[in-house]
C-alpha positions as CSV (number, residue, x, y, z in Angstrom):
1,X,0.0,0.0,0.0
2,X,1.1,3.4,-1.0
3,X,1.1,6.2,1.0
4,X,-0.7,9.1,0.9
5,X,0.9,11.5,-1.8
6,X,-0.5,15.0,0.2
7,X,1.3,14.1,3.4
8,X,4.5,16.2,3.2
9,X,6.5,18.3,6.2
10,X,6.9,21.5,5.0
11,X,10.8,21.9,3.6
12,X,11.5,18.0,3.8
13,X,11.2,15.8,0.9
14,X,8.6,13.4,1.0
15,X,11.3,10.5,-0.9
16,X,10.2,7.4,-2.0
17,X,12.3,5.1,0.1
18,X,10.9,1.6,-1.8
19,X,10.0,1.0,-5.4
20,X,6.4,2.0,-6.1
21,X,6.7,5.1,-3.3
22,X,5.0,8.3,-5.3
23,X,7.3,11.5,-5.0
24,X,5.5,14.7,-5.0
25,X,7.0,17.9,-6.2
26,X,8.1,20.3,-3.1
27,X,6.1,23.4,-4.5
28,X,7.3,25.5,-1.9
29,X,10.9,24.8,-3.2
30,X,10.1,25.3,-6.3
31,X,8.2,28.7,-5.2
32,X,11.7,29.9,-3.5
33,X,14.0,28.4,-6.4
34,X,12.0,30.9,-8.5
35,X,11.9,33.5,-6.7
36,X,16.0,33.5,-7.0
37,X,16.1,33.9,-10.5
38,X,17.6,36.9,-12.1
39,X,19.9,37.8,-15.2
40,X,22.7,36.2,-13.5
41,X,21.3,33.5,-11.9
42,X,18.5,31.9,-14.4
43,X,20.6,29.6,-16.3
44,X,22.0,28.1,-13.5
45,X,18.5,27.7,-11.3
46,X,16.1,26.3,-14.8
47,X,19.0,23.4,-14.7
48,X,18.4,22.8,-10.9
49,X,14.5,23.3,-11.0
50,X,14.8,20.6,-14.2
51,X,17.2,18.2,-13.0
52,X,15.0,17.7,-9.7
53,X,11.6,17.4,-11.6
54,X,12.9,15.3,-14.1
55,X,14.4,12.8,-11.2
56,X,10.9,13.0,-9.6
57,X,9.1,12.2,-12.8
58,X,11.5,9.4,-13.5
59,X,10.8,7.8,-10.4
60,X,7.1,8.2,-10.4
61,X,7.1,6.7,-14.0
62,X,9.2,3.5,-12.2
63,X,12.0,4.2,-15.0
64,X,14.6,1.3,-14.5
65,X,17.4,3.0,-12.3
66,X,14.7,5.4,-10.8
67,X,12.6,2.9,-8.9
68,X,14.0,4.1,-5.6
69,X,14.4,7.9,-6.0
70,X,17.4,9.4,-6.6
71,X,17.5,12.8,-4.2
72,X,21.0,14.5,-5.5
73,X,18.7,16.8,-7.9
74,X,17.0,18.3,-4.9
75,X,19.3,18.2,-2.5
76,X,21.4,20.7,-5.1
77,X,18.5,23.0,-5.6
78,X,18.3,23.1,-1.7
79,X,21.8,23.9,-1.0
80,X,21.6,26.5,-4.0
81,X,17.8,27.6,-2.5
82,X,19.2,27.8,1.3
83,X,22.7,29.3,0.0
84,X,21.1,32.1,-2.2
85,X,18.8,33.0,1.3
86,X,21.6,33.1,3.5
87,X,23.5,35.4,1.6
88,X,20.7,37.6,0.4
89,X,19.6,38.1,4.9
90,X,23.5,38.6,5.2
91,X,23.6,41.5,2.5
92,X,20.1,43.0,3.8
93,X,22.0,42.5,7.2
94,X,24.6,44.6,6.0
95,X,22.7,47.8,4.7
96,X,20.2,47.4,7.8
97,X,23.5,48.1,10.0
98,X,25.0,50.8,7.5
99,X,21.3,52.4,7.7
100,X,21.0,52.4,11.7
101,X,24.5,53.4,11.9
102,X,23.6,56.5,9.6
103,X,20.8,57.3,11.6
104,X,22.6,57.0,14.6
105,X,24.8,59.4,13.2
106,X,22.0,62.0,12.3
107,X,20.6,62.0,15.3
108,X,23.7,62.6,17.3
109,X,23.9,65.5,14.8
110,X,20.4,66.3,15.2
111,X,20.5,66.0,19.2
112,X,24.3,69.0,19.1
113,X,22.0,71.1,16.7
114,X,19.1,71.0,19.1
115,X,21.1,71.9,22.2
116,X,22.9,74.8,20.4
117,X,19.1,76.2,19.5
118,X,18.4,76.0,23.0
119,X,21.6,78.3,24.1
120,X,20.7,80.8,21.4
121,X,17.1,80.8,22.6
122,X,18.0,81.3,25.9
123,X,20.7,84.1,25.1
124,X,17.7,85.7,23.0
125,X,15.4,85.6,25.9
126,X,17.4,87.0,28.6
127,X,18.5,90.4,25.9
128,X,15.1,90.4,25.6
129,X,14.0,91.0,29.4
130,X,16.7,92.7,30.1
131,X,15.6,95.5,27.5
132,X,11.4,95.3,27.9
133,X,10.4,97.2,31.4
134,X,7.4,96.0,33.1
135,X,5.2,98.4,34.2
136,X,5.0,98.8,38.2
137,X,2.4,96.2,39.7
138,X,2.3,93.6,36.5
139,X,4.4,91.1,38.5
Protein backbone atom coordinates (compact mmCIF):
# COMPACT_ATOMS: atom_id res chain seq x y z
CA UNK A 1 0.00 0.00 0.00
CA UNK A 2 1.09 3.35 -0.97
CA UNK A 3 1.09 6.18 1.02
CA UNK A 4 -0.69 9.10 0.94
CA UNK A 5 0.95 11.46 -1.84
CA UNK A 6 -0.55 14.95 0.20
CA UNK A 7 1.30 14.07 3.39
CA UNK A 8 4.47 16.21 3.24
CA UNK A 9 6.45 18.25 6.20
CA UNK A 10 6.91 21.51 5.03
CA UNK A 11 10.83 21.89 3.61
CA UNK A 12 11.50 17.96 3.80
CA UNK A 13 11.19 15.80 0.87
CA UNK A 14 8.63 13.38 0.99
CA UNK A 15 11.30 10.54 -0.89
CA UNK A 16 10.17 7.41 -1.98
CA UNK A 17 12.31 5.08 0.10
CA UNK A 18 10.88 1.58 -1.85
CA UNK A 19 10.03 0.98 -5.45
CA UNK A 20 6.39 2.05 -6.08
CA UNK A 21 6.67 5.10 -3.27
CA UNK A 22 5.04 8.34 -5.30
CA UNK A 23 7.25 11.52 -5.04
CA UNK A 24 5.46 14.75 -4.96
CA UNK A 25 7.02 17.92 -6.22
CA UNK A 26 8.14 20.35 -3.08
CA UNK A 27 6.07 23.35 -4.53
CA UNK A 28 7.31 25.51 -1.87
CA UNK A 29 10.89 24.84 -3.17
CA UNK A 30 10.10 25.30 -6.32
CA UNK A 31 8.22 28.70 -5.25
CA UNK A 32 11.68 29.86 -3.46
CA UNK A 33 14.04 28.38 -6.42
CA UNK A 34 11.98 30.93 -8.54
CA UNK A 35 11.86 33.48 -6.69
CA UNK A 36 15.99 33.53 -7.04
CA UNK A 37 16.11 33.86 -10.51
CA UNK A 38 17.55 36.92 -12.08
CA UNK A 39 19.88 37.75 -15.20
CA UNK A 40 22.70 36.19 -13.49
CA UNK A 41 21.26 33.48 -11.92
CA UNK A 42 18.50 31.89 -14.35
CA UNK A 43 20.59 29.58 -16.34
CA UNK A 44 21.97 28.14 -13.46
CA UNK A 45 18.47 27.73 -11.33
CA UNK A 46 16.14 26.34 -14.84
CA UNK A 47 18.97 23.39 -14.72
CA UNK A 48 18.36 22.75 -10.94
CA UNK A 49 14.54 23.31 -11.02
CA UNK A 50 14.84 20.60 -14.16
CA UNK A 51 17.21 18.23 -13.01
CA UNK A 52 14.96 17.72 -9.73
CA UNK A 53 11.60 17.38 -11.61
CA UNK A 54 12.88 15.27 -14.14
CA UNK A 55 14.42 12.81 -11.18
CA UNK A 56 10.89 12.96 -9.58
CA UNK A 57 9.09 12.23 -12.81
CA UNK A 58 11.51 9.44 -13.48
CA UNK A 59 10.83 7.76 -10.45
CA UNK A 60 7.11 8.23 -10.42
CA UNK A 61 7.11 6.70 -13.96
CA UNK A 62 9.22 3.53 -12.16
CA UNK A 63 11.99 4.20 -15.05
CA UNK A 64 14.64 1.30 -14.48
CA UNK A 65 17.42 2.97 -12.28
CA UNK A 66 14.72 5.42 -10.83
CA UNK A 67 12.65 2.86 -8.92
CA UNK A 68 13.97 4.08 -5.62
CA UNK A 69 14.38 7.95 -5.99
CA UNK A 70 17.36 9.44 -6.56
CA UNK A 71 17.47 12.85 -4.19
CA UNK A 72 21.02 14.47 -5.47
CA UNK A 73 18.74 16.83 -7.93
CA UNK A 74 16.96 18.34 -4.87
CA UNK A 75 19.29 18.20 -2.46
CA UNK A 76 21.42 20.66 -5.12
CA UNK A 77 18.45 23.04 -5.59
CA UNK A 78 18.33 23.10 -1.69
CA UNK A 79 21.81 23.85 -1.01
CA UNK A 80 21.59 26.48 -3.97
CA UNK A 81 17.85 27.61 -2.47
CA UNK A 82 19.18 27.76 1.25
CA UNK A 83 22.66 29.32 0.04
CA UNK A 84 21.12 32.15 -2.15
CA UNK A 85 18.82 32.96 1.26
CA UNK A 86 21.57 33.07 3.50
CA UNK A 87 23.54 35.41 1.60
CA UNK A 88 20.72 37.57 0.43
CA UNK A 89 19.55 38.08 4.92
CA UNK A 90 23.47 38.58 5.18
CA UNK A 91 23.58 41.49 2.47
CA UNK A 92 20.09 42.96 3.83
CA UNK A 93 21.97 42.55 7.17
CA UNK A 94 24.60 44.55 6.02
CA UNK A 95 22.65 47.75 4.66
CA UNK A 96 20.17 47.35 7.84
CA UNK A 97 23.50 48.14 10.05
CA UNK A 98 25.02 50.77 7.46
CA UNK A 99 21.33 52.39 7.68
CA UNK A 100 21.04 52.37 11.68
CA UNK A 101 24.47 53.39 11.87
CA UNK A 102 23.56 56.53 9.63
CA UNK A 103 20.77 57.26 11.61
CA UNK A 104 22.56 56.98 14.59
CA UNK A 105 24.79 59.39 13.18
CA UNK A 106 22.01 61.96 12.32
CA UNK A 107 20.57 62.04 15.30
CA UNK A 108 23.68 62.59 17.33
CA UNK A 109 23.94 65.50 14.76
CA UNK A 110 20.37 66.26 15.16
CA UNK A 111 20.52 66.01 19.16
CA UNK A 112 24.28 68.98 19.12
CA UNK A 113 21.98 71.06 16.69
CA UNK A 114 19.07 71.03 19.07
CA UNK A 115 21.10 71.89 22.19
CA UNK A 116 22.86 74.75 20.43
CA UNK A 117 19.13 76.20 19.47
CA UNK A 118 18.43 75.96 23.00
CA UNK A 119 21.60 78.30 24.08
CA UNK A 120 20.69 80.84 21.38
CA UNK A 121 17.13 80.77 22.56
CA UNK A 122 18.02 81.27 25.89
CA UNK A 123 20.66 84.08 25.08
CA UNK A 124 17.70 85.66 23.02
CA UNK A 125 15.39 85.61 25.93
CA UNK A 126 17.35 86.98 28.61
CA UNK A 127 18.52 90.40 25.90
CA UNK A 128 15.13 90.41 25.59
CA UNK A 129 14.01 91.01 29.41
CA UNK A 130 16.73 92.72 30.09
CA UNK A 131 15.62 95.54 27.52
CA UNK A 132 11.43 95.25 27.90
CA UNK A 133 10.41 97.19 31.36
CA UNK A 134 7.38 95.97 33.05
CA UNK A 135 5.15 98.41 34.22
CA UNK A 136 5.02 98.80 38.22
CA UNK A 137 2.36 96.21 39.71
CA UNK A 138 2.29 93.57 36.46
CA UNK A 139 4.38 91.13 38.50
Amino acid sequence: MHPPIGRQQPGVSNRGQKAGDMVRLDQKLLFEARSLCNGETLHRLQELISAYEQAVNLHNRNCPRHEVYQMQSESRLRRYVRNSQGADIHGKTVIAKNLARNAAIKSSELTERYDQLEKLLAQWDRKNRSHVRLPRGSN
